[in-house]
N, C-alpha and C positions, 0 to 999 in steps of 0.2 A: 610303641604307642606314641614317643613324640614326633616321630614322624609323620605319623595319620594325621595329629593334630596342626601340625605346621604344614601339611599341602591341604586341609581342610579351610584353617584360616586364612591360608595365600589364596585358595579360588576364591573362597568369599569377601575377601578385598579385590580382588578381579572384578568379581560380577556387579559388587558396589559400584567401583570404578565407571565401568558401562554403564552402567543405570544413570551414574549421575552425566556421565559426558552426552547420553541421549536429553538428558532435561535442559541441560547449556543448551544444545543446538536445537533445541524446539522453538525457543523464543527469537534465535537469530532468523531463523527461516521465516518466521511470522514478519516480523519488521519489513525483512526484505518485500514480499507479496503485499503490504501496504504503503509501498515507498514504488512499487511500480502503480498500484493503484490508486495515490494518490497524484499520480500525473496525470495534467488534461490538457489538451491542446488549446494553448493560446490564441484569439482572434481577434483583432482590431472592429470596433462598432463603426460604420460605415459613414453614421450621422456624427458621432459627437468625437471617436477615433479611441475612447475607452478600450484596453483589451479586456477581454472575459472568456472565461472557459465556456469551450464551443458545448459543453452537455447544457449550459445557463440559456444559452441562447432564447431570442423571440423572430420565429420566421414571420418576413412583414412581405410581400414581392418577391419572392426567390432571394432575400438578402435575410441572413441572421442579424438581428439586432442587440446590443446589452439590455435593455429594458423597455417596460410597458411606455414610458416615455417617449424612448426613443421609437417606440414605432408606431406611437401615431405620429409623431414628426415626418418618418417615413413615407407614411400610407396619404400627407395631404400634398 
């Protein structure tokens, strides 16, 4: 009988174990996947030399601009 209960209680500290090492590495993989997606390619503004992430950009003549400013500066 102590036996049964001592490889009962060892599995169910095992499976603990797992359960909780699957919950550690849930949050690390998430960070990871926002730390690639929080990169954005950097681009210098053509008028003023501002860099800004090229998703921000204002297309004025085939040139991305940093802002509405800037592109009417551009466009006279």
């Amino acid at each position: 009988m102590g036996r049964i209960l001592f490889w009962m209680l060892l599995g169910a500290l095992i499976f603990m174990l797992i359960q909780n090492r699957k919950k550690l590495l849930k949050p690390r993989q998430t960070r990871q996947k926002l730390r690639q997606s929080e990169a954005k390619k950097m681009v210098p503004c053509p008028v003023c030399g501002v860099h800004f992430a090229e998703a921000d950009g204002v297309w004025v003549k085939n040139k991305m601009v940093c802002s509405q400013e800037c592109a009417q500066k551009a466009s006279q």
